[in-house]
N, C-alpha and C positions, 0 to 999 in steps of 0.2 A: 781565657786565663782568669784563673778567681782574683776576686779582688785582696787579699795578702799578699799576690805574687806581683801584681800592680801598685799596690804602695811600696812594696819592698823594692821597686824600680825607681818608685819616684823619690824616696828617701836615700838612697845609694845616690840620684843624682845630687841630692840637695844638700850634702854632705859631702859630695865633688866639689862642687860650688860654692859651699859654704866656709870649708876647714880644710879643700886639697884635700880630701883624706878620702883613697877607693875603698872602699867596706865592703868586707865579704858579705854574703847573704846572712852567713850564718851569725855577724854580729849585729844582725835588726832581730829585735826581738819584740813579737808583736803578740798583743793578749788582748780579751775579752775586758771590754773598759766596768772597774767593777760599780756594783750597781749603786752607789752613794755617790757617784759622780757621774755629771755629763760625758757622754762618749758611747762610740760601740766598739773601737779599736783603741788598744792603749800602746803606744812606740816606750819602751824604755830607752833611753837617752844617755844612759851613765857610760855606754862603752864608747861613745864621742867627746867625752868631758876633755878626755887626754889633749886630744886634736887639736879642740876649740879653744882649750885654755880659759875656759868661763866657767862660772857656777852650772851645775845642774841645771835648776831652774831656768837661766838665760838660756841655754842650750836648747828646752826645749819650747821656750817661745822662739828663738830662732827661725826655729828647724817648722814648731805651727806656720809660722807667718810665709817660710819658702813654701810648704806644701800648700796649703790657701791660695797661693796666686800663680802657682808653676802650671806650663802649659796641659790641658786635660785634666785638670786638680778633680781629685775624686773628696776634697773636703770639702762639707760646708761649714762649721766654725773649730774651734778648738779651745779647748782650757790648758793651761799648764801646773803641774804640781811637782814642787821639788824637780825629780829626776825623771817625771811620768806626764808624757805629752796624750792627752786623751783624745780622741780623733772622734769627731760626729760626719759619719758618712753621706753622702748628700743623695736625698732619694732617689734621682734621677740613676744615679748609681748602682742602688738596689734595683731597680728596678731593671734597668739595663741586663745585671745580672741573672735576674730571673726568667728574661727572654732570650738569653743565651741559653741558659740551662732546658725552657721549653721546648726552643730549637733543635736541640741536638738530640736527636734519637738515639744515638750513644752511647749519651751521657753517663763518663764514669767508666767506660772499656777506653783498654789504651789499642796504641794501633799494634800489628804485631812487629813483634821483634826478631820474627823469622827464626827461632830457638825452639828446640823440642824437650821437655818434660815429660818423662816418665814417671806416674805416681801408679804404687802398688798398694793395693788393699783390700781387705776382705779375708784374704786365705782360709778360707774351711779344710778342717778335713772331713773325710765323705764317710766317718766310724757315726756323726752327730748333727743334729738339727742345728742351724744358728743360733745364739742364744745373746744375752744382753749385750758381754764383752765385741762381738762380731756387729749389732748396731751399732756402738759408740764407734768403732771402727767404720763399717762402710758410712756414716754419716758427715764422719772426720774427711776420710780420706775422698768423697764425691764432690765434699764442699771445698777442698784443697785444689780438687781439679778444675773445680768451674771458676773459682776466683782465682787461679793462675791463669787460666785462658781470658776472663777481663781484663789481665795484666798485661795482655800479649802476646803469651806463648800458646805455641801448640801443644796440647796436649793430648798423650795416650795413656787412658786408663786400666790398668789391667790386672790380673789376678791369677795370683798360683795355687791351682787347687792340691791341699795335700793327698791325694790318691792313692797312695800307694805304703807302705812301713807295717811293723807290728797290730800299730791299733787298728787297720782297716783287715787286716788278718784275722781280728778278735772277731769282729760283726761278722765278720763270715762263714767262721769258724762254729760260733756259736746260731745263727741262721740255719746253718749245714747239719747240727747235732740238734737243736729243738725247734727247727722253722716248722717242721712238716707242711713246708712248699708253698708257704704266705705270700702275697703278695700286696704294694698299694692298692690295688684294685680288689681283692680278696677279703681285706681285713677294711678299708675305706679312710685309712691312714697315709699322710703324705710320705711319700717315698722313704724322705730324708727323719721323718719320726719313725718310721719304722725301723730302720737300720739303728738307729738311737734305741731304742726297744732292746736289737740284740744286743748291743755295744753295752748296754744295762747289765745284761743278762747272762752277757759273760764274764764282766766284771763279780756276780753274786755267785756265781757257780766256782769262780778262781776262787774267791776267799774261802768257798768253801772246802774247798779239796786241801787248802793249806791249813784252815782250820783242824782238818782230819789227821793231815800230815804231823802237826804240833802235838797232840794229842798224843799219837802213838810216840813222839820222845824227838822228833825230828826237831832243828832252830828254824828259826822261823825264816830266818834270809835263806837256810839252801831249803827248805820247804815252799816257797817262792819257784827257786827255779824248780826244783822236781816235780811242783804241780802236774799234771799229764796233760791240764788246758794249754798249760803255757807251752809245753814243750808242744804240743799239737802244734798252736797258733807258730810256734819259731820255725815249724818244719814246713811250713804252711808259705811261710815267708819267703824260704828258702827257694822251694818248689816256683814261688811267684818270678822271684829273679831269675832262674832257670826255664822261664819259658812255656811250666807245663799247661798244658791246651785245657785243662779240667778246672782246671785253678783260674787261671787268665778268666773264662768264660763261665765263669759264677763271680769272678772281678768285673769283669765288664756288666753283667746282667746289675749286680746290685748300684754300682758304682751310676748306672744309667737312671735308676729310681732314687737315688738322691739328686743329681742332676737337677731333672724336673720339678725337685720337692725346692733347695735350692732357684728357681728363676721364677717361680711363684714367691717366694720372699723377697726377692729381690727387687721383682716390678711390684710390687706391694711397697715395701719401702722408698722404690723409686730411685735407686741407684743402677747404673749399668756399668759395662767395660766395651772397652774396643779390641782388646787380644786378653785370652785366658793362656796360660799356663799353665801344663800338669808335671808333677814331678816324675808321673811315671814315665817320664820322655826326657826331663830335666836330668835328673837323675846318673843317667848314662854320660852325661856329658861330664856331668862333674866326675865322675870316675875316672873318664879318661885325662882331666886334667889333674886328677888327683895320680895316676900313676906315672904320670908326664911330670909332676912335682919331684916324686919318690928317684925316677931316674935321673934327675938333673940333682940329687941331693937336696932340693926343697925342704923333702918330709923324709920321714924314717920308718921302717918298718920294726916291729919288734918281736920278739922271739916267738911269741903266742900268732905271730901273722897280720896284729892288727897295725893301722898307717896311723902317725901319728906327727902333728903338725910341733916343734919347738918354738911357744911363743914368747919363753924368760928373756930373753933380747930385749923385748918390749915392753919388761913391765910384768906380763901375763902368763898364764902359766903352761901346761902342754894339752895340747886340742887332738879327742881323737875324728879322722877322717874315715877310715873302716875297720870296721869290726874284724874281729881274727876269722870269722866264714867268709869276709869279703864283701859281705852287703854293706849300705852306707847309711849316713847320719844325714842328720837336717843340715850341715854346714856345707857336705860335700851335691847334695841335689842343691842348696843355696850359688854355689862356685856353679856350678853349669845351667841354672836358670841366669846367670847374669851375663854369663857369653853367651848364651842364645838370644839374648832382649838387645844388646849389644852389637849382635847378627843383623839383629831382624830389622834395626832403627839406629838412625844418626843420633844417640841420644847424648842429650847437652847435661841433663842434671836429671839422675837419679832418687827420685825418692820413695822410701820403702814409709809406710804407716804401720807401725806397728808396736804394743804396748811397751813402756817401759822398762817391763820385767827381762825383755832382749834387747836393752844395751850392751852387752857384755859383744852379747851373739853379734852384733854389728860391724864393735870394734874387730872382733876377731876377722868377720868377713873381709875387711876392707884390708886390713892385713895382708891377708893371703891372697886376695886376688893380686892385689899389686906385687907381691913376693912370685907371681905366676907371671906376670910379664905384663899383666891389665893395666891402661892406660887410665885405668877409669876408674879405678881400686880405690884410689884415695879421694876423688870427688862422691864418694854415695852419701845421699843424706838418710837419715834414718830420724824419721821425724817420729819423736816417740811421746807417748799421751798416758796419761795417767787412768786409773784403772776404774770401772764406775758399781756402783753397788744402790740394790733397794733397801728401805728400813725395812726391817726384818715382820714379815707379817701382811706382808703389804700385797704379797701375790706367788699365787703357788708355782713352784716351778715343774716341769711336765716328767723331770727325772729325777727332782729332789736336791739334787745341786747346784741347778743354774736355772736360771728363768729363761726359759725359749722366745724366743721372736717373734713368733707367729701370735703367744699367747698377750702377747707384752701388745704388739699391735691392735687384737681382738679389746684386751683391756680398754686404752689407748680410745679405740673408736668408738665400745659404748659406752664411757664415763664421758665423751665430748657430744652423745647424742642425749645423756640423763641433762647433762649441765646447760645446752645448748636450747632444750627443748622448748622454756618459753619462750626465747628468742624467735628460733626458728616457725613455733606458731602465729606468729605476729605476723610475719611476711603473707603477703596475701597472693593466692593462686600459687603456691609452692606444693607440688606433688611428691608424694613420700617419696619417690625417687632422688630427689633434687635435695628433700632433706638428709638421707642418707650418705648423697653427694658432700654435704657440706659436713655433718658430722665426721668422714672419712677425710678430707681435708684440712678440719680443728683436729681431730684427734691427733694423725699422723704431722701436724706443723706443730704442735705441743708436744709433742716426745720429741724433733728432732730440735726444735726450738731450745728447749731445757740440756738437750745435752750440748747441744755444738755453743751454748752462751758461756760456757766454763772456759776456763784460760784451759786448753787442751792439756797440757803439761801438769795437772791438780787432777790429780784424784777426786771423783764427785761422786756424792749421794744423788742417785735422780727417783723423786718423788713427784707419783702419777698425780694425787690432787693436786699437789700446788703444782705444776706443768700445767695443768687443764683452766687455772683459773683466768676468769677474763678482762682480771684487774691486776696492774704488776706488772713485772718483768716478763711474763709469757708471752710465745706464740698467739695463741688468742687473740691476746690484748691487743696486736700489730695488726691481726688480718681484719679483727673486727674493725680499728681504726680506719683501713683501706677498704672495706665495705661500707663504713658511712660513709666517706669519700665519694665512691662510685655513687650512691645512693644522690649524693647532693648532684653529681655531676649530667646522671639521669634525669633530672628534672629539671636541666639548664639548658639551653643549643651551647654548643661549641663556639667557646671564643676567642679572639685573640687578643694579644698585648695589647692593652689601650694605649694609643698613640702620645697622648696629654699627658706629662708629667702626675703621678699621683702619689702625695705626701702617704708614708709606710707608716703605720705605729709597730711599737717595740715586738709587740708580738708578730708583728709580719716580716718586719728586720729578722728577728730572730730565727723564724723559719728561712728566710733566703739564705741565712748565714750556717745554717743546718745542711743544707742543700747544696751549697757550697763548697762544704768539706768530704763532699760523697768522695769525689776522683780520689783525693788524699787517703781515704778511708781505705780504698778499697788497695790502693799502691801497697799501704801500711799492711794489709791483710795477708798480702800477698808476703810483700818480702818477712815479715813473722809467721807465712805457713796459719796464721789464728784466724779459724773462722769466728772467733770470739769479737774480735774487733767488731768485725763486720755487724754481727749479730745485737750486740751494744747500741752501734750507731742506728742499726733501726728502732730500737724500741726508744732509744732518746729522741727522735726526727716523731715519733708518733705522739709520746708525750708532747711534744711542742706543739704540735697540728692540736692536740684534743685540748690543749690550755689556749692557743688561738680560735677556735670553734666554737670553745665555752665564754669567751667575751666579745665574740667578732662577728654579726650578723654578714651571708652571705648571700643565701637568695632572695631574702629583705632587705639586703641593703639600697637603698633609693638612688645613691649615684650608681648611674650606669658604669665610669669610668673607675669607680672602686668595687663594688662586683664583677667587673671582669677581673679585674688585678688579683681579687681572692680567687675567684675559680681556674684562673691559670694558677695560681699558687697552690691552689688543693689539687688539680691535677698533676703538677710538678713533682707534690710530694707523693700521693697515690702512685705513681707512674715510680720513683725513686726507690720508696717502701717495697716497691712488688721483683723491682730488680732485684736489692738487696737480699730478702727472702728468698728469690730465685737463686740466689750464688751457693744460698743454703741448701738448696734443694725441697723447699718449702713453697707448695702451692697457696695463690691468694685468694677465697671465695668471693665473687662479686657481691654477694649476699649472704647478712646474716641477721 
């Protein structure tokens, strides 16, 4: 138990005892004592005046003098000011707490709660290479899953890949008319850039067929649809939902070399799933819950043939579900991926990861499914994030309007092997393997570092220098802190708590008191969905360690009984740091 949840017991008694008066938890209100005054805990005092019927001030020497002499007192003196009882914690106490926290291998996971989480993230579709918006996304949604499972819950990770609609028609289409029969292996391009290539390529050839179209006198909107690409790629579509064997198997052949292109990014970036979902299977389900709507009167059909959801009831306005051919939308494969996940799993809370630009799309979902009969309709969360951008100039992108993944990554590792370089020559016996190792580690913990530290729900600029830098708020900054760590820790035997009471200075208080507030941190993280918290408290727990390091000799220090106390305390916190990081999905280099 930390020690706030231990004084907040012993002041709830002392205020039993003192004034009759039970006091909720939430009327102790306990703060960091500020620094112009003795103390490391401050009690506000003002919400017992009532009770006591005394001054302020009397109230909180009272209330000092009960906790000073009550049984197990975690004080050793106190001051009082006005309404502000300041509490000096008695070392034994820190210390205590710092062998608890060494103890517990744990430390910081709660036990389960036997509850299952579903977090969705990632969604590609298979027309394009991942690109920036799809890291901030799987970086979001991996770090959601692992700091809900230190919370307690089971969780299953998973992913719906968009496979199937008009734009994977495009790349196909356009492959089919100017591939002459390329392949990843043929051209030495990854599967998923390659399809990215035609998805390009069709896109140049539409505009131009409509450019020609405008020209001879045609508007430009029905010059759109009369394109002969588009009308290709729709008959294409067509032929896809019908089954045809020609189609299917030039869908399967490309759809498999994105794939492969696709799980190379993915263990590169270090994210995975435990169940993938394809809409090309989704898809059908929603249909049939979509015309199982239309016959119970749900939905409506309308003269042109297309199904269409009435949402003015609610505020919203009318959703189409299919198209007057019959093929379907993103909302209607959305309605049949969520009875199949539902199928497939007892699941307790739904959460989807997905930009803010689809709230609308969410509300709509949760809507209808419940309007379907879904139990479950109105519990989904749609954990929505703001949208991220480079300053302009900063890195080419591989199609001209989005920065790829892979390219953003390559950046990412050798701006972290330029910056790292005289570091990394200083270690002695390190083989350029090992250095690569470690520049692959800085890079990729500085790009996920920079993005997952933003309140997710903000829009952010992320900027590869300052992410790389090894001073500041970055990545960097924490692994390298947990590298000296290791570094001091290498050169010590393994020791344990010294038995002997040993008097803390403020800098050691301080980090116990960091240390601490992990459990809380990571509860906090959890029930806010923000890997932001989380990401916070590490770089301030390293700040503390490198401002106690900078004044507090360690493998110099001559008491035996206070170099042990610091080396379990840099262990404590290296061991903390590396958790922390880990929930991010941030590996920690022993060396740097």
């Amino acid at each position: 138990m930390q020690i706030e949840e231990l004084l907040t017991k012993q002041v709830q008694t002392a205020v039993r005892e003192l004034y009759a008066l039970d006091a909720d938890p939430k009327m102790i209100q306990l703060q960091k004592t500020r620094p112009e005054f003795e103390g490391d805990i401050t009690l506000v005092v003002f919400p017992f005046v009532k009770a006591a019927r005394k001054a302020p001030a009397a109230v909180a020497t009272d209330l000092g003098e009960r906790l000073l002499c009550c049984e197990g007192s975690l004080v050793a003196r106190y001051n009082a000011v006005q309404g502000f009882l300041n509490l000096v914690i008695a070392d034994n106490v820190w210390q205590s707490a710092l062998s608890d926290i060494d103890a517990d291998e744990t430390y910081g996971r709660q036990p389960s709660n036997g509850r299952l989480m579903m977090v969705e993230y990632s969604s590609p579709n298979t027309n394009k290479p991942l690109h920036l918006g799809h890291v901030r996304n799987n970086l979001l949604g991996y770090a959601i899953a692992r700091i809900q499972e230190a919370n307690g819950w089971r969780v299953v990770k998973t992913n719906i890949v968009n496979d199937r609609g008009i734009h994977i028609c495009k790349s196909m289409l356009a492959w089919q008319l100017f591939g002459n029969g390329e392949t990843p292996e043929s051209t030495g391009k990854k599967g998923d850039h390659l399809i990215g290539d035609y998805y390009v390529r069709f896109d140049k050839e539409y505009k131009a067929q409509v450019a020609q179209l405008t020209a001879q006198g045609m508007d430009e909107e029905t010059a759109k649809r009369e394109a002969p690409l588009m009308k290709q790629a729709q008959a294409m579509l067509l032929r896809w939902e019908q089954g045809d064997p020609e189609v299917r198997n030039l869908w399967e052949m490309m759809n498999g070399w994105v794939y492969a292109g696709f799980d190379q990014t993915y263990r590169r970036l270090g994210v995975s799933f435990d169940k993938i979902y394809y809409e090309s299977n989704t898809y059908l389900e929603g249909k049939k819950e979509v015309e199982r709507g239309l016959q119970e009167g749900i939905f409506y059909r309308r003269e042109d043939n297309s199904v269409w959801a009435d949402l003015t009831a609610d505020g919203l306005d009318e959703k189409l579900l299919l198209r007057q051919d019959g093929t379907s939308v993103y909302m209607t494969q959305d309605i049949g991926t969520a009875k199949l996940r539902f199928q497939d799993y007892p699941i307790d809370k739904m959460v989807y990861v997905v930009g803010n630009e689809q709230e609308y799309h969410f509300k709509v979902l949760s809507i209808l499914l419940d309007r379907l009969g879904f139990p479950f309709g109105k519990e989904l969360v749609h954990f929505s994030y703001g949208m991220v951008e480079l300053p302009n100039g900063k890195m080419k992108s591989r199609e001209g309007t989005v920065v790829d993944a892979d390219d953003l990554m390559d950046r990412m590792v050798e701006d972290a092997r330029e910056v790292s370089k005289d570091k990394v020559n200083t270690l002695q016996g390190i083989t350029s393997d090992e250095a690569d190792e470690i520049a692959r580690k800085v890079g990729l913990g500085a790009l996920k570092y920079f993005m997952l530290k933003v309140d997710p729900r903000k829009n952010m600029l992320f900027n590869p220098a300052e992410s790389i830098d090894f001073n500041g708020n970055t990545g960097p900054f924490i692994q390298y802190t947990y590298a000296r760590i290791q570094s001091v820790q290498r050169k010590a035997e393994h020791v344990a708590m010294p038995e002997t009471p040993v008097a803390l200075n403020t800098k050691e208080v301080a980090l116990v008191r960091r240390l601490g507030d992990y459990p809380s941190v990571v509860r906090q993280a959890g029930d806010e969905f923000s890997p932001a918290v989380l990401a916070n408290y590490a770089y301030a727990l390293a700040c503390d360690f490198n401002s106690f390091y900078h004044d507090c000799s360690i493998l110099g220090e001559a008491d035996a009984d206070v170099r042990a106390l610091r080396l379990v305390l840099s262990r404590c916190v290296a061991r903390t740091l590396c958790s922390a990081m880990g929930l991010l999905g941030i590996e920690m280099p022993e060396r740097m």
